[in-house]
OpenMM code with the backbone's topology and positions (N, CA, C; nanometers):
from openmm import Vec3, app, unit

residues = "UNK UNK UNK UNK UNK UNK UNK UNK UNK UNK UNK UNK UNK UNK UNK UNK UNK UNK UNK UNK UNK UNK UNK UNK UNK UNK UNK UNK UNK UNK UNK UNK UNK UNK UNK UNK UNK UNK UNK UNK UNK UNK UNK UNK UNK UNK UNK UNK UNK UNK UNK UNK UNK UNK UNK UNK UNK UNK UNK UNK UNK UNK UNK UNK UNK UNK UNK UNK UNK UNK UNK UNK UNK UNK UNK UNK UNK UNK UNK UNK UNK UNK UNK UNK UNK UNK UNK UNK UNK UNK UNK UNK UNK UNK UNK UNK UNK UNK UNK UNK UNK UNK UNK UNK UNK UNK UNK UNK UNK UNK UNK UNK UNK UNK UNK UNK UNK UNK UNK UNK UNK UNK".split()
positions = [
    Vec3(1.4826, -2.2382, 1.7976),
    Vec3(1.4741, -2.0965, 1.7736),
    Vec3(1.3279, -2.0534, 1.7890),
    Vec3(1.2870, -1.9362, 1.8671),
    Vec3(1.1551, -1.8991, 1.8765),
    Vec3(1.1133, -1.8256, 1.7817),
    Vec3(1.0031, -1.8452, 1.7309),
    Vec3(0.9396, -1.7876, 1.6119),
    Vec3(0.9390, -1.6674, 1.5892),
    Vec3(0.9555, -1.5997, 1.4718),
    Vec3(0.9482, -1.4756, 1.4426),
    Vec3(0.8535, -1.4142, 1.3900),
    Vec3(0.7960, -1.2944, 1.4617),
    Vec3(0.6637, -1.2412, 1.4133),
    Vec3(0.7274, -1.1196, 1.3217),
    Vec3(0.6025, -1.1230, 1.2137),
    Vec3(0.6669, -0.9976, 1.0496),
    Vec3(0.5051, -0.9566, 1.0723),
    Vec3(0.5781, -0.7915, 1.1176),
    Vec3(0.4304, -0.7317, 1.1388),
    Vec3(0.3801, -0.6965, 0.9579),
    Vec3(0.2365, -0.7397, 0.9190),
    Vec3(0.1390, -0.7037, 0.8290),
    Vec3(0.0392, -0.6211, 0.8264),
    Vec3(0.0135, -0.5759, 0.9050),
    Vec3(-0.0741, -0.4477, 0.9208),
    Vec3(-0.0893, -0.3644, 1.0641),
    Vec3(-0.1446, -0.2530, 1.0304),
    Vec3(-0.1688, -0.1806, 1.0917),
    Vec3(-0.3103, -0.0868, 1.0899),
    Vec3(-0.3953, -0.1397, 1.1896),
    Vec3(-0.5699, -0.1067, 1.1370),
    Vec3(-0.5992, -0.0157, 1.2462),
    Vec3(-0.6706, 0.0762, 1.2368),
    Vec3(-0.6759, 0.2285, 1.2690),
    Vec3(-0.8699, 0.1732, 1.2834),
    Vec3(-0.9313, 0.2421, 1.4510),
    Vec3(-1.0414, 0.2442, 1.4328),
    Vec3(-1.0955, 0.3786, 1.4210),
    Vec3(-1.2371, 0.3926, 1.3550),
    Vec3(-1.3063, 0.5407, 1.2944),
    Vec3(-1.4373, 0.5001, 1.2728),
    Vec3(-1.4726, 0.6304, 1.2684),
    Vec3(-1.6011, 0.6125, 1.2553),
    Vec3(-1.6719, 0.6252, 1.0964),
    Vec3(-1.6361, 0.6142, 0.9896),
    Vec3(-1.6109, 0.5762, 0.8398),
    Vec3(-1.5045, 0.6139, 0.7487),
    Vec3(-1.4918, 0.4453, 0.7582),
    Vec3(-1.3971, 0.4177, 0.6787),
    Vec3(-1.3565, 0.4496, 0.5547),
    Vec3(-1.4325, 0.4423, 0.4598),
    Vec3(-1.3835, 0.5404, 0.3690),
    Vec3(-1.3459, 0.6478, 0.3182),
    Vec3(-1.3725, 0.6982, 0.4387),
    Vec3(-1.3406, 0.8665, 0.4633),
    Vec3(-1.2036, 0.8683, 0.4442),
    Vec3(-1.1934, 0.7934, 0.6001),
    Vec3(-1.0373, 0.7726, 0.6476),
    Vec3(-0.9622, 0.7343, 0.5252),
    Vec3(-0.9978, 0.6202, 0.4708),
    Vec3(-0.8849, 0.5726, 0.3952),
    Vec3(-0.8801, 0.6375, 0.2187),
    Vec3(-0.9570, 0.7321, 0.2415),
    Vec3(-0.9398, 0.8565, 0.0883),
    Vec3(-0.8582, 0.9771, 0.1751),
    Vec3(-0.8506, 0.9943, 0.2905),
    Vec3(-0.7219, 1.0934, 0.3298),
    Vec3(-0.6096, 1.0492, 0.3484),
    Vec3(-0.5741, 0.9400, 0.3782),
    Vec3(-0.4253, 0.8129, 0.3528),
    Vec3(-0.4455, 0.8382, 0.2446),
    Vec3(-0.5092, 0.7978, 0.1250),
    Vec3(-0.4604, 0.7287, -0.0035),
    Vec3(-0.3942, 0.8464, -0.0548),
    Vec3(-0.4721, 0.9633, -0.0284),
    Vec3(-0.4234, 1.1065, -0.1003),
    Vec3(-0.3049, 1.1290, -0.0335),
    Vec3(-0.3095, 1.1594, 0.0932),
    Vec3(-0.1555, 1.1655, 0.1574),
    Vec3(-0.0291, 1.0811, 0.0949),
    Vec3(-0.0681, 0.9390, 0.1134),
    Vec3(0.0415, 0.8327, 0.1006),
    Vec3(0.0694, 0.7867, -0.0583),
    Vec3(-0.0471, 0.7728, -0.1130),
    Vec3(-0.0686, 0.7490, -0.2474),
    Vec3(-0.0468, 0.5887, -0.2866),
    Vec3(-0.1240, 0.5450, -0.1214),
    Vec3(-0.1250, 0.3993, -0.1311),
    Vec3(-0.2862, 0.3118, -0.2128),
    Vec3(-0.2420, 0.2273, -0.2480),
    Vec3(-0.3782, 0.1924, -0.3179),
    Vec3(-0.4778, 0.1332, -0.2899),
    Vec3(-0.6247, 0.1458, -0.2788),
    Vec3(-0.6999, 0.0816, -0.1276),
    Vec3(-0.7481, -0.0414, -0.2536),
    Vec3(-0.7473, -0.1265, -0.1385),
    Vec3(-0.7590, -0.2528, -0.1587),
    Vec3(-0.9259, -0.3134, -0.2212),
    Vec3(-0.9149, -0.3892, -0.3278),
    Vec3(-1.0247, -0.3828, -0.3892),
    Vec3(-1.1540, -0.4957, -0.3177),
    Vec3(-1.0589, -0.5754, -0.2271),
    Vec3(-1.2085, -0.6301, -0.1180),
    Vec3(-1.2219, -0.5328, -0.0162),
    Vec3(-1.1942, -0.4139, -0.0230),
    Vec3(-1.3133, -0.3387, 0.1105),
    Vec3(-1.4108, -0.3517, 0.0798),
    Vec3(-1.4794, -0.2530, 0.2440),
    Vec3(-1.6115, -0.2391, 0.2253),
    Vec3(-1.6073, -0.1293, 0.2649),
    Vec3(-1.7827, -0.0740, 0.2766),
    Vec3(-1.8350, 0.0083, 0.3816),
    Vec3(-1.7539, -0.0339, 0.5700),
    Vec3(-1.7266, -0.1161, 0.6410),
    Vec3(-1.7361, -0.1076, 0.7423),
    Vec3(-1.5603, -0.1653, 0.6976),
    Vec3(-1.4856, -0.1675, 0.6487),
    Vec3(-1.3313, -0.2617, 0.5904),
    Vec3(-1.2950, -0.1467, 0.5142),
    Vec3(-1.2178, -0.0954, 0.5243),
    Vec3(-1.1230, -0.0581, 0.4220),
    Vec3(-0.9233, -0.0830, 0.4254),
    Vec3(-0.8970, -0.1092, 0.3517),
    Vec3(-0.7435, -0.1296, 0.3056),
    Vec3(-0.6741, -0.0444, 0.2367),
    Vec3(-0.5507, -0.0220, 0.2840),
    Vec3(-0.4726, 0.0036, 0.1694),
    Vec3(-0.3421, -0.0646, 0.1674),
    Vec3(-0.2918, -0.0595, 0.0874),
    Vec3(-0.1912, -0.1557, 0.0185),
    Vec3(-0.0935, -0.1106, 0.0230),
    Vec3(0.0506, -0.1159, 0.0374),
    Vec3(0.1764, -0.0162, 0.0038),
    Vec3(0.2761, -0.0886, -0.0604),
    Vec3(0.4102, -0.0920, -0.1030),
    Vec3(0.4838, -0.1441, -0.1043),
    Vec3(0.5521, -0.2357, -0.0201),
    Vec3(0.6019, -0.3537, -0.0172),
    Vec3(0.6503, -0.4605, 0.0639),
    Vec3(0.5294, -0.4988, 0.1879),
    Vec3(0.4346, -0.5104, 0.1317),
    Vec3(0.3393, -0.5926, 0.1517),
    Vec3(0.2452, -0.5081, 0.3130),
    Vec3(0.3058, -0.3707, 0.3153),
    Vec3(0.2137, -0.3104, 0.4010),
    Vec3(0.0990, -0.2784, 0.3908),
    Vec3(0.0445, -0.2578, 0.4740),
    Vec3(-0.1463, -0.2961, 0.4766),
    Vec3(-0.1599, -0.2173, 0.6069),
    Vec3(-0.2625, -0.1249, 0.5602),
    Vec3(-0.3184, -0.0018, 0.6569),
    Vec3(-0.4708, -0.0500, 0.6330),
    Vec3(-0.5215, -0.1020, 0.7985),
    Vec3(-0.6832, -0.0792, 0.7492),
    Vec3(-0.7333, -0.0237, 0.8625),
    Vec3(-0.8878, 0.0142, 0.7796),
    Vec3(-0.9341, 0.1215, 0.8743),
    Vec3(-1.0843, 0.0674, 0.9144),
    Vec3(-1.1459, 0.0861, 1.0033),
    Vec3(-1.2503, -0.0216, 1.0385),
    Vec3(-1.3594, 0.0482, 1.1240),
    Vec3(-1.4751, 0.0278, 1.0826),
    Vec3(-1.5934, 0.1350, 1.1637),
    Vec3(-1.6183, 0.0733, 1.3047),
    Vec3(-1.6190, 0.1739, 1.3872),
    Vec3(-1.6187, 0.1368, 1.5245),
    Vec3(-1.7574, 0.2208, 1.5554),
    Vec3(-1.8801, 0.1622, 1.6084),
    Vec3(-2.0194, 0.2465, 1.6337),
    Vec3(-1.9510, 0.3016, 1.7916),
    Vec3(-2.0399, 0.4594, 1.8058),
    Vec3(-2.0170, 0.5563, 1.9049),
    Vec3(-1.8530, 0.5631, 1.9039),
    Vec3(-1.7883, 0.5587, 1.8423),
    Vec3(-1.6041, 0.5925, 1.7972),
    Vec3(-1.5413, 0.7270, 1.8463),
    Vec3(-1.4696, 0.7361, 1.9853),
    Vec3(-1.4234, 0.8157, 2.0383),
    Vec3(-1.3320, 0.8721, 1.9661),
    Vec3(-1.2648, 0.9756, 1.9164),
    Vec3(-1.1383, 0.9955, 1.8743),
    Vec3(-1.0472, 1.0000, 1.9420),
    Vec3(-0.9001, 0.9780, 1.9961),
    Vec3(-0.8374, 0.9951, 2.0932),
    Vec3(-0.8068, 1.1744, 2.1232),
    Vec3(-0.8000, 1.1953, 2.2202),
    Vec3(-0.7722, 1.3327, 2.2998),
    Vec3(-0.6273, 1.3408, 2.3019),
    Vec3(-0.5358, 1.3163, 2.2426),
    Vec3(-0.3908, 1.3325, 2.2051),
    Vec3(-0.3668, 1.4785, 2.2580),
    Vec3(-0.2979, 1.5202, 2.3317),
    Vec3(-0.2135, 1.4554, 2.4204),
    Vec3(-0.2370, 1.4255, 2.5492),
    Vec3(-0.4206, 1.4570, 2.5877),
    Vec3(-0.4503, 1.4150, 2.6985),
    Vec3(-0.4980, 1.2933, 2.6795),
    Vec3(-0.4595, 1.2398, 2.7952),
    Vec3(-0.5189, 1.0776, 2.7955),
    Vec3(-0.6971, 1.0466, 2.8395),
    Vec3(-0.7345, 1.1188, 2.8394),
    Vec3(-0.9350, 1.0849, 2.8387),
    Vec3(-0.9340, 1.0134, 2.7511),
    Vec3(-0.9076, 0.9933, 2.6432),
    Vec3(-0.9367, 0.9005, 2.5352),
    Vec3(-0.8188, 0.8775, 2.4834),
    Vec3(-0.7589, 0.7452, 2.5286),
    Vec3(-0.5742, 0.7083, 2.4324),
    Vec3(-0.6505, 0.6664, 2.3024),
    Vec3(-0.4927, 0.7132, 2.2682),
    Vec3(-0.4627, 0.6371, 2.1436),
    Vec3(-0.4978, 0.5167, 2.1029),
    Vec3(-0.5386, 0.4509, 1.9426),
    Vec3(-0.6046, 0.3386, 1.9469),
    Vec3(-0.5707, 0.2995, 1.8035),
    Vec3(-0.5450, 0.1505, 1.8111),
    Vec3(-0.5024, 0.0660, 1.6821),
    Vec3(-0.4330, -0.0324, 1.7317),
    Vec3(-0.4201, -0.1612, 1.6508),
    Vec3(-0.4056, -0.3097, 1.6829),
    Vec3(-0.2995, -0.3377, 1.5380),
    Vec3(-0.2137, -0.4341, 1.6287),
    Vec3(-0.0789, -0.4719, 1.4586),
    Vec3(-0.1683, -0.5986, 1.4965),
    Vec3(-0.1512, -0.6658, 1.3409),
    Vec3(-0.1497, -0.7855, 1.2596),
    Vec3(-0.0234, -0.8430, 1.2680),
    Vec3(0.0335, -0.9436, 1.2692),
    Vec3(0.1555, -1.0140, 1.2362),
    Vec3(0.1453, -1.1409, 1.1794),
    Vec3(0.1695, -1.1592, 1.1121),
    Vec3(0.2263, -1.3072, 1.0309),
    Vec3(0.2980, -1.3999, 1.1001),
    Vec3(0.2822, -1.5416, 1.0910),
    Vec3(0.3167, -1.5882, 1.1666),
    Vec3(0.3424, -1.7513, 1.0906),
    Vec3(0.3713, -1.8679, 1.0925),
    Vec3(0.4447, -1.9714, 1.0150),
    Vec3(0.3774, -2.1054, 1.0930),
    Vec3(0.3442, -2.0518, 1.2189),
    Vec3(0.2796, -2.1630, 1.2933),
    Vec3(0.2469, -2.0963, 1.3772),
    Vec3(0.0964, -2.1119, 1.4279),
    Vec3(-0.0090, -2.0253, 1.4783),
    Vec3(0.0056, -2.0802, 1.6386),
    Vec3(0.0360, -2.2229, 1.6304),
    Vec3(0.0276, -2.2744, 1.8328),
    Vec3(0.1595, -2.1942, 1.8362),
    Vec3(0.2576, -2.2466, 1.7990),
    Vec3(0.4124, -2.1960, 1.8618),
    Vec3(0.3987, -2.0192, 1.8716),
    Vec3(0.3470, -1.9740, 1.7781),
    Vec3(0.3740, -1.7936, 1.8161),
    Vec3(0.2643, -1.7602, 1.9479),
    Vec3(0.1499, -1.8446, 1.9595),
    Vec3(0.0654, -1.8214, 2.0551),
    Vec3(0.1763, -1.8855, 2.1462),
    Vec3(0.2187, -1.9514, 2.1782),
    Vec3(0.2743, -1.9964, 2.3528),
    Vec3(0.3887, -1.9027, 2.3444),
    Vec3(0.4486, -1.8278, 2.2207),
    Vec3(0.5435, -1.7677, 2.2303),
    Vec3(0.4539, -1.6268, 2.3266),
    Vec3(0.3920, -1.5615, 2.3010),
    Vec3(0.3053, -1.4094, 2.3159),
    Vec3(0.2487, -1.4695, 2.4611),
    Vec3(0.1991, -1.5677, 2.4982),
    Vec3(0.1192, -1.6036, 2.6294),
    Vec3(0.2172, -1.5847, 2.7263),
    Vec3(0.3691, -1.6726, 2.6909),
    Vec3(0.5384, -1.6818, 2.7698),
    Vec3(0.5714, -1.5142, 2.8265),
    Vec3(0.5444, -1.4689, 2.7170),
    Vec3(0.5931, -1.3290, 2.7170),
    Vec3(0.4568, -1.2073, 2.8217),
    Vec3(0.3820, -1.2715, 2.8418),
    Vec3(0.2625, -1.1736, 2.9071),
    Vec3(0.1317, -1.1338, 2.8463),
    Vec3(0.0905, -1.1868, 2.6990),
    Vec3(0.0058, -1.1480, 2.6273),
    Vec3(-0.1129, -1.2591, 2.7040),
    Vec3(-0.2380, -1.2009, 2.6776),
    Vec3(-0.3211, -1.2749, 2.7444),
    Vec3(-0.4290, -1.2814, 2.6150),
    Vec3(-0.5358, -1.4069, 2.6260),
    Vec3(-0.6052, -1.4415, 2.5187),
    Vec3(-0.7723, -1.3803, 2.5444),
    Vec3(-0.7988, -1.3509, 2.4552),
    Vec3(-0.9605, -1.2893, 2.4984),
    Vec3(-1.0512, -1.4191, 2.4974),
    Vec3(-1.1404, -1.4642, 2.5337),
    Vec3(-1.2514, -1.5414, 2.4797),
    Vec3(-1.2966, -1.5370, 2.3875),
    Vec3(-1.3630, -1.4307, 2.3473),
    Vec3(-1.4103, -1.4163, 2.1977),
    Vec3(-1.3307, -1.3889, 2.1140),
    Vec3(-1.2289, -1.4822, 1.9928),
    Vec3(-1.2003, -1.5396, 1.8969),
    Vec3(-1.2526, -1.5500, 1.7042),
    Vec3(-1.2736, -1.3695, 1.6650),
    Vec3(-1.4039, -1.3895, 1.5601),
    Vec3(-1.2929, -1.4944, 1.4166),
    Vec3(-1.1432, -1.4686, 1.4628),
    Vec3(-1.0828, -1.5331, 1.3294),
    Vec3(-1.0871, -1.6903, 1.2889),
    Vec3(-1.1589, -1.7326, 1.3971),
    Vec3(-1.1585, -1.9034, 1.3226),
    Vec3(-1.0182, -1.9841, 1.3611),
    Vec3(-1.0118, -2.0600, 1.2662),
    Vec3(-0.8354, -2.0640, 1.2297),
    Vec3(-0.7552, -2.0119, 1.1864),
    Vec3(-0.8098, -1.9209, 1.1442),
    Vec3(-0.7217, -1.7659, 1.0533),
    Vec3(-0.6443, -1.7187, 1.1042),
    Vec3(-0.6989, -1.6745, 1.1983),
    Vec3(-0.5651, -1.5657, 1.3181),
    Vec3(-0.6671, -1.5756, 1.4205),
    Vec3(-0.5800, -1.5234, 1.5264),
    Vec3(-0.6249, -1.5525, 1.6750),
    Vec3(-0.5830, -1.3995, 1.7532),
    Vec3(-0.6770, -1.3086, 1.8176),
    Vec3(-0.6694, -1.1990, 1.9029),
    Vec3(-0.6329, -1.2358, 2.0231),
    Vec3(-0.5134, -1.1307, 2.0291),
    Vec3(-0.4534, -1.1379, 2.1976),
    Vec3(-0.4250, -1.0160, 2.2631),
    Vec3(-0.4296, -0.9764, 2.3835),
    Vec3(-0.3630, -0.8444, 2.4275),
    Vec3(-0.2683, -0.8560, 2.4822),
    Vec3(-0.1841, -0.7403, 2.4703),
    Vec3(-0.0828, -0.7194, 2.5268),
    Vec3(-0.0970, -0.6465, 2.6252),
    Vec3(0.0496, -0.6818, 2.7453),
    Vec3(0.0859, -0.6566, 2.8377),
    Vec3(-0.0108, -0.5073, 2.8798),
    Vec3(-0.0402, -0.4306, 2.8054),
    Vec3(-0.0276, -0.2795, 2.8713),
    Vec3(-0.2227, -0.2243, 2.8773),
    Vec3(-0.2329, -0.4168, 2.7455),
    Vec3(-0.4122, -0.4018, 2.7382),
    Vec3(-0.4183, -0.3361, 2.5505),
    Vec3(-0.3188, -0.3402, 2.4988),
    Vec3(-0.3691, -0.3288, 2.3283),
    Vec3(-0.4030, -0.4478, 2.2639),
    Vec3(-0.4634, -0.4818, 2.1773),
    Vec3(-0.4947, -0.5776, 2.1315),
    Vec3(-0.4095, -0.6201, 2.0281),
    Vec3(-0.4049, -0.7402, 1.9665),
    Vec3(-0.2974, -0.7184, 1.8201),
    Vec3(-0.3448, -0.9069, 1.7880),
    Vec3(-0.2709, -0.9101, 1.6687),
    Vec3(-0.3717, -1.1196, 1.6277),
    Vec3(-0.2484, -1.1241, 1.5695),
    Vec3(-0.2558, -1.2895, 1.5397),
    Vec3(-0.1478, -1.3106, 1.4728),
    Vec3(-0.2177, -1.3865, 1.3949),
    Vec3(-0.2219, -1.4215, 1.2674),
    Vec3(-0.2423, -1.4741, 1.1841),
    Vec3(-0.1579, -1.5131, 1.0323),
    Vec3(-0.2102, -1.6416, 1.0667),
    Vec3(-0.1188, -1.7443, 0.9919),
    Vec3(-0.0455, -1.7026, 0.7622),
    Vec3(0.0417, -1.7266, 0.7922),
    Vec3(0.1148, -1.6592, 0.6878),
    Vec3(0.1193, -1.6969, 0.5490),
] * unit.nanometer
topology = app.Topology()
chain = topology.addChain("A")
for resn in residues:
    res = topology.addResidue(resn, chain)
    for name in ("N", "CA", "C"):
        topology.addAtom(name, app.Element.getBySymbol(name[0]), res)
């Protein structure tokens, strides 16, 4: 049986983060996570969802609904064994970047269309 990925987050780039994630928290009334930072922020939801928001220097906003600047954000997924979901995502068209900042933690890949997304271990 091929492995099953359980998406865990969803991280939004901006140009400060705490901004961002005090207009979620008020909106959603999710609870930001007590290891942020200045350049990290989290929030927390029920059944283990996780919104983070992350400083990106010179940070375009997207031009919705014109495409000059798409849309932008990367899923997290969980994963049970980190080689098997990687040959699973490579099988499927995902391609691996070189630069690797998660260690053994999780591992960054893009997808087919050029979004980025990691999988990291569960």
């Amino acid at each position: 049986m091929p492995p099953r990925l359980k998406l865990t987050a969803i991280t939004l780039d901006c140009p400060d983060p705490r901004a961002l994630a005090a207009f979620y928290q008020q909106a959603t009334g999710l609870d930001i996570d007590a290891k942020s930072g200045d350049d990290f922020v989290g929030l927390i939801g029920e059944g283990g969802l996780f919104i983070g928001l992350q400083r990106v220097d010179d940070y375009q906003a997207p031009s919705w609904p014109d495409q000059r600047v798409p849309q932008q954000l990367h899923l997290d997924f969980a994963v049970d064994d980190l080689d098997e979901a990687e040959a699973l995502v490579l099988r499927l068209g995902a391609t691996k970047p070189e630069i690797q900042p998660g260690g053994d933690r999780w591992r960054v890949f893009v997808d087919p269309a050029g979004h980025p997304f990691c999988l990291a271990r569960s």
